[in-house]
C-alpha positions in Angstrom: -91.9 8.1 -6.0 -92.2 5.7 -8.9 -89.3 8.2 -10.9 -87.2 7.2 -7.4 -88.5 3.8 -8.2 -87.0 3.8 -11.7 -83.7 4.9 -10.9 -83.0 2.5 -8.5 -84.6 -0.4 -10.6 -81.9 1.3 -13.5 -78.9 1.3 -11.0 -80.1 -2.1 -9.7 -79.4 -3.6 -13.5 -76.7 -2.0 -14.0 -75.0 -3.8 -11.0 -76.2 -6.8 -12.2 -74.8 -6.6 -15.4 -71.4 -5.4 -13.9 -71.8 -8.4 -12.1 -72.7 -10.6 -14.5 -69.1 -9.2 -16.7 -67.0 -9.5 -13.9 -68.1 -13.2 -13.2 -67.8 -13.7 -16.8 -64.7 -11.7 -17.7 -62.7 -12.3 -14.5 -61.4 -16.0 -14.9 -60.1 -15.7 -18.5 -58.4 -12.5 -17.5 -57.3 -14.1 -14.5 -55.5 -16.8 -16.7 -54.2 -14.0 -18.7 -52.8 -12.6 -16.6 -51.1 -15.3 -14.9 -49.7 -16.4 -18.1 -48.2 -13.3 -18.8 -46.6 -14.1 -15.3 -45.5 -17.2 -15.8 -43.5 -15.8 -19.2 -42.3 -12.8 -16.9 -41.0 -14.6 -14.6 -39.6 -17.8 -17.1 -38.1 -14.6 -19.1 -36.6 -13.3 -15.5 -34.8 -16.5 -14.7 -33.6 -17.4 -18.3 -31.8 -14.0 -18.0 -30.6 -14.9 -14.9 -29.3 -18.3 -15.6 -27.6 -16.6 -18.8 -25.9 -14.1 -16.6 -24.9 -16.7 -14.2 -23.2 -19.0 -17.2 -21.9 -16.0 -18.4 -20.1 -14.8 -15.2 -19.0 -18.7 -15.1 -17.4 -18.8 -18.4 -15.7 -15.6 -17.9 -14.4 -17.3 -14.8 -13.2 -20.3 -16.4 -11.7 -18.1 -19.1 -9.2 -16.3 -16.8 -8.1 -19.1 -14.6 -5.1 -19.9 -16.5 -4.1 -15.9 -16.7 -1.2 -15.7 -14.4 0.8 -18.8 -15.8 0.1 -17.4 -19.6 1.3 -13.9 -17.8 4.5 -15.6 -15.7 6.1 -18.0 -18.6 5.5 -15.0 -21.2 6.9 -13.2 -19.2 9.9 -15.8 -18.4 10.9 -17.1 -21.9 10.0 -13.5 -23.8 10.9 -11.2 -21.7 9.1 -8.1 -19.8 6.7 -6.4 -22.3 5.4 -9.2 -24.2 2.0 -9.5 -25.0 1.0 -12.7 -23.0 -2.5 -12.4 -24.6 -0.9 -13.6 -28.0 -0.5 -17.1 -25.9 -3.6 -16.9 -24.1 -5.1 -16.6 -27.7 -3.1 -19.7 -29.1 -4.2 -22.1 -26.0 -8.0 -20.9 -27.4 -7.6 -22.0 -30.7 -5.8 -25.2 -29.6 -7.7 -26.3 -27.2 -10.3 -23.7 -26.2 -8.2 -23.6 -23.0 -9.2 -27.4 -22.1 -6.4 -28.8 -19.9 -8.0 -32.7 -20.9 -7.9 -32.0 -24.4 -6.7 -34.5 -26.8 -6.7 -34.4 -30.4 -6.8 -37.4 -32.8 -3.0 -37.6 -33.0 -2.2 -37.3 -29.7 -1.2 -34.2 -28.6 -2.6 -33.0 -25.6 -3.5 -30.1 -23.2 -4.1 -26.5 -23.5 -0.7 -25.9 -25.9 -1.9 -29.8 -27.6 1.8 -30.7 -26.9 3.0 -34.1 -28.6 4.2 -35.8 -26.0 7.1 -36.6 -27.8 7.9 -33.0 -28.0 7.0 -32.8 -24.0 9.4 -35.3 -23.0 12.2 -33.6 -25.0 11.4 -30.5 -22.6 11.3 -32.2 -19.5 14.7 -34.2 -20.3 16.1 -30.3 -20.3 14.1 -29.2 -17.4 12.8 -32.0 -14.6 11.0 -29.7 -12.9 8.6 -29.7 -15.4 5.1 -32.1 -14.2 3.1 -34.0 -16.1 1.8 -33.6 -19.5 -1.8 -32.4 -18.7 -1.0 -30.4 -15.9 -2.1 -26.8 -16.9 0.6 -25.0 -15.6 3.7 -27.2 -17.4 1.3 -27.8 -20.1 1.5 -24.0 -20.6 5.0 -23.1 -20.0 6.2 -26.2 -22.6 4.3 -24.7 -25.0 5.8 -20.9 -24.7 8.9 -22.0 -24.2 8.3 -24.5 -27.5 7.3 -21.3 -28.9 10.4 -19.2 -27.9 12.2 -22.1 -29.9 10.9 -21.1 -32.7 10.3 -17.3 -32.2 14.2 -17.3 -32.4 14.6 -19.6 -35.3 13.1 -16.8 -37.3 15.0 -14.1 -35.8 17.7 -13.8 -38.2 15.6 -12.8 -41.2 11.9 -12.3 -40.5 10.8 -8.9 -38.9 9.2 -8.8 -35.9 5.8 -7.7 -37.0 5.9 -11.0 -39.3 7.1 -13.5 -37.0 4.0 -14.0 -34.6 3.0 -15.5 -37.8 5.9 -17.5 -38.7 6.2 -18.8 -35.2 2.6 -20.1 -35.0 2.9 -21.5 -38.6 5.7 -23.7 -37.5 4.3 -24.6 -34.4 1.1 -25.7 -35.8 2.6 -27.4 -39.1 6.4 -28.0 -37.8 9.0 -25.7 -39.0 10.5 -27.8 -42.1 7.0 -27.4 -43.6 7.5 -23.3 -43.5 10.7 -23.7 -44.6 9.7 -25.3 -47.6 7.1 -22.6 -48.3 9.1 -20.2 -48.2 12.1 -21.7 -50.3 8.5 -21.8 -52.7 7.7 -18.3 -52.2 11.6 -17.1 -53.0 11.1 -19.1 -56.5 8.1 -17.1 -57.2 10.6 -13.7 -56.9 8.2 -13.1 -53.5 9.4 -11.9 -50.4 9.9 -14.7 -48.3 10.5 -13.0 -44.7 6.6 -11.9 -45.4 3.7 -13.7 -44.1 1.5 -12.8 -47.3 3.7 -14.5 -49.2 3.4 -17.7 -47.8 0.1 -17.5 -47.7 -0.1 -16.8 -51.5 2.1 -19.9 -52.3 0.8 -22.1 -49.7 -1.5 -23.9 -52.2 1.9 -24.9 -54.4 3.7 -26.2 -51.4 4.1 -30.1 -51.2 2.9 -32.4 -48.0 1.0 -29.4 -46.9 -2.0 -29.0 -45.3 -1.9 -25.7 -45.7 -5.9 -24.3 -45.1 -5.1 -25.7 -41.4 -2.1 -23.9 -40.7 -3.5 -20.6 -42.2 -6.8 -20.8 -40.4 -5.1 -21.6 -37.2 -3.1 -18.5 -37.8 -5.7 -16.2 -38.8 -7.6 -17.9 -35.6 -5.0 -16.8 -33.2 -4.6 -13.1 -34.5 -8.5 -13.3 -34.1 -9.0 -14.3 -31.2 -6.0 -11.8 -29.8 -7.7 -9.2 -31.3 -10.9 -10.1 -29.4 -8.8 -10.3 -26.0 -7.4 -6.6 -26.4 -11.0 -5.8 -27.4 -12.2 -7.1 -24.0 -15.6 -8.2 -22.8 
């Protein structure tokens, strides 16, 4: 009897003292564990949010795809890479139909519109300025422009970069670099060479132009590459 006695008194303390640890542990687990929660579920809708913004943007990044797709295809012809004008509008603009830059030019293409209204006097059906789609299509078709001024002598290969050169620092400026890079014995129908002489060429902000450049074979790159 008092051995029954013991046992129980023994299992009798032991239940206290379980009791006594789960009173005492319980709350601060408790709060651990709903803190751990918490940055679950903070973690779960951050990754949410960032999917959501991400989707978005990817959205917002294609909208303008058929018009780069339909004046590509209009002014260059079936077969043309419309992506190489998709990735000019990017490093204009970053594809922001209300962009303006600090000299005025405006748009996706950042069209002067000086140079816009000598498009429009050719073609009325063109809209307004800012209007993505005629924003667009001035641009390619500005670009055609000068695609075919280098046609004569620059290879194909070299005149993506010839033709955003001159778009982005106006074709007398190239012209001039590469009358520089022909009195340096280089090869003036090549990219590399104007790009090694650019430093020596007058009235010339040159690091702009080749950035730009290097910008739009980048980002080009990046669209082939995909998501």
């Amino acid at each position: 009897m008092t051995r029954r006695r013991g046992v129980l008194a023994v299992r009798v303390a032991s239940g206290v003292a379980l009791l006594v640890a789960v009173v005492l542990v319980t709350p601060a687990a408790q709060a651990q564990a709903q803190s751990k929660a918490r940055r679950h579920a903070g973690a779960l809708l951050a990754s949410l949010d960032t999917a959501a913004r991400d989707r978005q943007a990817a959205r917002q990044n294609r909208r303008f795809d058929p018009i780069f797709q339909k004046y590509a295809k209009r002014y260059f012809g079936v077969g043309t890479d419309w992506r190489w004008f998709k990735a000019q509008g990017m490093a204009e603009s970053d594809l922001t139909p209300t962009a303006r830059s600090r000299v005025g030019a405006r748009g996706i293409m950042q069209l002067m519109p000086s140079t816009y209204g000598q498009i429009k006097s050719a073609l009325p059906q063109f809209g307004r300025i800012d209007d993505p789609q005629w924003n667009i299509a001035a641009g390619i078709l500005h670009d055609h422009d000068l695609w075919e001024l280098w046609n004569r002598d620059v290879p194909e290969d070299q005149r993506w970069a010839f033709m955003f050169a001159s778009y982005n620092a106006g074709e007398g400026t190239i012209m001039r670099a590469r009358r520089t890079a022909a009195a340096e014995k280089l090869d003036q129908s090549r990219w590399p060479a104007i790009e090694r002489v650019a430093p020596k060429v007058e009235r010339w902000r040159y690091s702009e132009t080749l950035g730009y450049v290097r910008t739009i074979n980048a980002n080009k790159n990046a669209l082939v590459a995909g998501p």
